[in-house]
N, C-alpha and C positions, 0 to 999 in steps of 0.2 A: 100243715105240711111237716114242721118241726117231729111230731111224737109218732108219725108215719116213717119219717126217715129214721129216726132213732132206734126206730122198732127194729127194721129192716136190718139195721147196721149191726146193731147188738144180736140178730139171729145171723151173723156172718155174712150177709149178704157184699158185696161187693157193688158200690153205686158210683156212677157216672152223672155229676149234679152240673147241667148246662140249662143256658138260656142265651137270649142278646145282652145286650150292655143296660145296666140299669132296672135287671131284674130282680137283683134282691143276691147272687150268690154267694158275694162275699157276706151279707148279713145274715143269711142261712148257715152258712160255713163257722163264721163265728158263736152260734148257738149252739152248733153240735160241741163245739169244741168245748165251750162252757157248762153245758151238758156233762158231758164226762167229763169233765173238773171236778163238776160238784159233788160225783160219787166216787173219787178219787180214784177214775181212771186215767192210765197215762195211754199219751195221745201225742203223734210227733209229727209237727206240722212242718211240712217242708213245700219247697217252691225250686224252680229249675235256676231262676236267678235270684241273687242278693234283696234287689228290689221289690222282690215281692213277696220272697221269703223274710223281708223285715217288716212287711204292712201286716202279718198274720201274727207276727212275735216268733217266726219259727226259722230255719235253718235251710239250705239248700241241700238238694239231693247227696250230691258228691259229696258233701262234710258231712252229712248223717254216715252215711252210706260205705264210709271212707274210699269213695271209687279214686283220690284224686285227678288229675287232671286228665284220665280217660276218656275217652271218646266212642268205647264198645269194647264188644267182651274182648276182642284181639287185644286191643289196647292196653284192655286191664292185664292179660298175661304178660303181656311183653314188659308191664313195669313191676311183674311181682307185685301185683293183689288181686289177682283171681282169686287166690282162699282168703276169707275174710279172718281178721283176728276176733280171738276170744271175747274180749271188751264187745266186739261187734254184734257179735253173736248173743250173748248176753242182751245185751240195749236192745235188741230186735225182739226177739224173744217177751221179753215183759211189754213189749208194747198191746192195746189191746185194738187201738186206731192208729192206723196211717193216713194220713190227710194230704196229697198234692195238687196242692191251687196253680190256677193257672195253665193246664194241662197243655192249652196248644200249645204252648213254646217247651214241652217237654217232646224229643224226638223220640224215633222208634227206640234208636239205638242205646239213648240210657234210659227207657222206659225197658228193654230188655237186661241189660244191667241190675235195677230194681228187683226185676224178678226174680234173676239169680242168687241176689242177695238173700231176698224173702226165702226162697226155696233152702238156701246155706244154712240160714239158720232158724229156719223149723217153726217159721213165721205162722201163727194160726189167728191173727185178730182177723179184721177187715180190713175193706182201704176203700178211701174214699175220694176219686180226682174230681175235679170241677178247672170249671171253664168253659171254651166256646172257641173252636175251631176255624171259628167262619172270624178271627179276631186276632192277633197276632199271631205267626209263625215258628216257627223253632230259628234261632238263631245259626246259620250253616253255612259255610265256606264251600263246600259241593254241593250237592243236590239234595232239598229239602224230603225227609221223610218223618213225616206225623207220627203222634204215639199209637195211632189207631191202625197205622201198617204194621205195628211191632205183631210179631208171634205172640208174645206174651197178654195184648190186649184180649183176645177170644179165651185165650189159659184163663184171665182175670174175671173175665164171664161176667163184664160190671150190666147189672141195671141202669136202664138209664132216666133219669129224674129231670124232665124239663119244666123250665119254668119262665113265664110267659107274658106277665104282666109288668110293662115299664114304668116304675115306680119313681124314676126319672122328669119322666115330662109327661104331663095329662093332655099333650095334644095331641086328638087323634090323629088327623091328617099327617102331622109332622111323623110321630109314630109309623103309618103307614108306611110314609117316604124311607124313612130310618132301616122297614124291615127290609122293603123292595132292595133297596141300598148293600144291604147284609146279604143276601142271595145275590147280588150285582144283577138282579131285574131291570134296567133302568129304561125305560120306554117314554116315550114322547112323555106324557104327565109326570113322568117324575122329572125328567128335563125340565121342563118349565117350573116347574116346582123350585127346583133346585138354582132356574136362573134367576127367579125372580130375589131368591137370599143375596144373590149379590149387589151390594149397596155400598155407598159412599159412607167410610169413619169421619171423617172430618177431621180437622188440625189437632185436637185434641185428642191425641193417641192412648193418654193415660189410661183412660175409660175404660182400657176393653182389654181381654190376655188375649194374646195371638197365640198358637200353635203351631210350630215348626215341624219340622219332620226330624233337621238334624240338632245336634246341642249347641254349632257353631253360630247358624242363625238366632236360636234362643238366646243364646249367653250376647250375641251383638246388640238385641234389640234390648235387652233388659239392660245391658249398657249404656247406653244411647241413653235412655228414658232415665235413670236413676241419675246420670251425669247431668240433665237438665233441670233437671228439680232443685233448689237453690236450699241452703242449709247446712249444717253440719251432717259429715259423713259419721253412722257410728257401725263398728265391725268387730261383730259378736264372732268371737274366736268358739269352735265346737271344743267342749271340755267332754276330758276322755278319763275316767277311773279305773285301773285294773284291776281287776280281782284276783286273777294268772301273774305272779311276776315273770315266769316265763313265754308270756306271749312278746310277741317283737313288734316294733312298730307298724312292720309294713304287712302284717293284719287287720291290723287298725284301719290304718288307712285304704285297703285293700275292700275290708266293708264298706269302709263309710264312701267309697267310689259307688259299690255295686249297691247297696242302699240309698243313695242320691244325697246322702250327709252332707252339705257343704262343710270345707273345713274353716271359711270363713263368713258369717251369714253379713252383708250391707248393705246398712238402711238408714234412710233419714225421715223426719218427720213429711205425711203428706203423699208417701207411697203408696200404694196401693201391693198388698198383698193376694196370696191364697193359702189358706189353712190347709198343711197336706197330712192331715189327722184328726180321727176323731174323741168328739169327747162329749160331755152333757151338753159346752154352748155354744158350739160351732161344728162342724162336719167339713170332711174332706173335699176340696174344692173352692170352700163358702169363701166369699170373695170379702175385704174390708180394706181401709184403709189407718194408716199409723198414725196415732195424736199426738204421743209421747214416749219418749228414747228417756231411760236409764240406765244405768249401769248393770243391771239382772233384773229389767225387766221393759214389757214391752207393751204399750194401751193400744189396744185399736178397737175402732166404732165400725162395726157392721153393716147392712147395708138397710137393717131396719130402726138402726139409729142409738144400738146400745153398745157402748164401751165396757170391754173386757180387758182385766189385768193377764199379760200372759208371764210365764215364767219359765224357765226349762224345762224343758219333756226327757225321759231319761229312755234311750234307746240302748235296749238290753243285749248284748251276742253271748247266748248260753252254749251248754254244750251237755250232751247226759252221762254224767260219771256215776260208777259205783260207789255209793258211800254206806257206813255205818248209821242209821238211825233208832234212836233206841235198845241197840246190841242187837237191831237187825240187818244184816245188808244188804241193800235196795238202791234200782235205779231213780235216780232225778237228776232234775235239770240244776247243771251250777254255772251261776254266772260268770262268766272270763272276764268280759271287762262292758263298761256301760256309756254310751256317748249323751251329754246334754246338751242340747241345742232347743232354738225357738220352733216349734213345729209351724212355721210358714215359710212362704218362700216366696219371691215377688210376683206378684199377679202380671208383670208389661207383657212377660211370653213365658212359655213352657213348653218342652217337647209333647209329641203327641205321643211316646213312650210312657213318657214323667207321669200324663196325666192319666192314667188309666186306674179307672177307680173315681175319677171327679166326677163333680157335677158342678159345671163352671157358668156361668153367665156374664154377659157380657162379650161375646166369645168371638174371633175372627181368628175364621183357617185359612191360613197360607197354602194353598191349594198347588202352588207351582214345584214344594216337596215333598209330594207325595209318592212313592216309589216302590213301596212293598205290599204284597197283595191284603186287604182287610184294611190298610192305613186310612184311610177315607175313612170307613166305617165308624173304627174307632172315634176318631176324629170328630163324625157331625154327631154321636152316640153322647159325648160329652155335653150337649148342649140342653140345657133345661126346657128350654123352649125357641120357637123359630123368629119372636118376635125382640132378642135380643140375639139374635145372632147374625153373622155376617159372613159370606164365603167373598176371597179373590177372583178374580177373572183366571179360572184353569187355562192351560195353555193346549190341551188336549178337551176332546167331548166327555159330557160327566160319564156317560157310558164306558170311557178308557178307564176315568178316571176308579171308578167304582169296581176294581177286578178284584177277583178270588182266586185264590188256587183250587184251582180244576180237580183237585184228587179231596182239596179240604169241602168245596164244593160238592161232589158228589155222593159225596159222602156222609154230609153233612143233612143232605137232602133226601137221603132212602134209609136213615139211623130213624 
């Protein structure tokens, strides 16, 4: 798949890289990207929000893009940046990839934005969006409009690259259930299917992450559970290095919100975590529990019985400046400033936001907030398999529960 996409992309092709949850996109995404590292091309990975634009190492739309806080092309006139600056122009320009992940939650209206920009400044690489429509929605206070209603998506003339095989969970039936789920199919068999996951946790809540809908239920239950654990509390403050002496704090902390940074991580020995990053000996999701608290550093045993030293992970916010290299001038990425923190975070509960991207086990969905169309999906999508998972008693038929937006739906279905 890898040197078929590649190929495609470097003959200017424009690709459209979707699948369901646990297909592999983010791991495709990341090879192209590395792909053209290694032949030093530049490639500017961007994402709609903070959080997901810091799982890729890249930036979000509107700070590439400098749309600030516009909302559509009106938007951008009325604040004075309709015409892009120079710098702008320039950094576009030398790109040879544009990469935005995540695509559902980019709307028409700054997905037309983009275009504008690309057309400003004389943009000739590719670009490459990825994601799955049928999976969270654009973030909107009025009425939701997908990237795929923008004018600019048919201008873009992306091919579309889907990808099929849930790398996730080898059970097929559950799989099945998972797709029916994803098209909001839900018919008598998956009903029962679905009822039969609900089962009794028992007192012992540790065991398992819940899944909320909102951060208020997350942040209570993780409350609860860490307060009952008996031991020394320890509270890893996030350290922050700047490289920019003129960035101001509340950048800082403005990422480390939309990146999910806690700015203070605690934990006592005996908690059970989830790693929300990858690396050689654990993966995003992977569940373990804490042996040993030090002062810069952190042991936890996995669930196959092996203790790992952890240390701080430095999470980068760059930005692409013109500089002099070699008495050439050329764009690259310079880093502003760098946060280190433990790349875990408590396993008791996590939003069904947070988690996307996991593969969690153990798993129990709080099924009573569920509220936005895809949430479900995502939701049971997380789970490795059906034989450690657990749904609540929904308050509605799973058929309510399992809805789509009708326009992402349809569309999603004659693509």
């Amino acid at each position: 798949m890898l040197p078929t996409l590649l190929e495609k992309l470097q003959n200017h092709k424009n690709i459209f890289l979707t699948g369901g949850a646990g297909t592999g996109k983010t791991t495709l995404t990341r090879q192209v990207i590395a792909a053209y590292g290694a032949e030093g091309k530049k490639v500017a990975k961007l994402a709609s929000t903070g959080m997901a634009a810091a799982l890729i190492g890249g930036q979000t739309l509107h700070s590439f893009f400098d749309l600030g806080i516009a909302t559509d092309q009106e938007d951008l006139e009325r604040r004075g940046k309709f015409m892009p600056k120079k710098k702008i122009i320039k950094l576009v320009r030398v790109m040879e990839l544009i990469i935005i992940d995540e695509i559902s939650m980019v709307s028409a209206e700054v997905l037309d934005m983009v275009h504008l920009r690309l057309m400003q400044c004389g943009f000739s690489g590719a670009i490459m969006v990825t994601g799955d429509f049928l999976q969270l929605p654009p973030v909107s206070q009025g009425g939701i409009r997908f990237a795929f209603e923008a004018a600019s998506w048919r201008r873009f003339d992306f091919e579309t690259v889907s990808l099929t095989h849930n790398w996730r969970s080898e059970d097929e039936t559950f799989n099945m259930v998972l797709n029916k789920v994803r098209y909001a199919h839900v018919g008598d068999a998956e009903h029962a299917y679905l009822h039969e996951l609900i089962k009794p946790t028992g007192s012992d809540l540790s065991r398992y992450t819940f899944l909320y809908g909102t951060n208020r239920s997350a942040h209570r239950h993780n409350r609860e559970q860490l307060d009952a654990i008996e031991g020394d509390l320890f509270a890893y403050e996030t350290q922050s290095v700047r490289h920019n002496a003129k960035l101001s704090d509340q950048e800082i902390v403005r990422f480390m919100n939309d990146a999910r940074i806690p700015e203070v991580l605690e934990l006592k020995v005996g908690v059970p975590i989830l790693f929300t990053r990858n690396s050689w000996n654990y993966v995003n999701g992977e569940r373990g529990v804490v042996v040993k608290l030090e002062h810069e550093r952190v042991f936890v045993r996995k669930h196959d019985g092996v203790v790992i030293k952890l240390e701080r992970v430095g999470i980068e916010k760059s930005r692409w400046e013109e500089r002099t290299v070699a008495k050439v001038k050329q764009m690259i990425e310079v880093p502003q400033f760098t946060l280190y923190q433990f790349p875990i975070t408590l396993a008791f509960a996590i939003t069904i936001h947070k988690s996307q991207g996991m593969s969690i086990r153990d798993l129990v969905i709080d099924t009573t907030e569920i509220f936005a169309p895809s949430q479900f999906y995502v939701a049971l999508s997380r789970a490795v398999s059906p034989d450690s998972l657990i749904l609540k008693q929904p308050r509605v038929n799973w058929s309510e529960l399992a809805f789509v937006d009708s326009k992402a739906l349809y569309w999603s279905s004659n693509t």
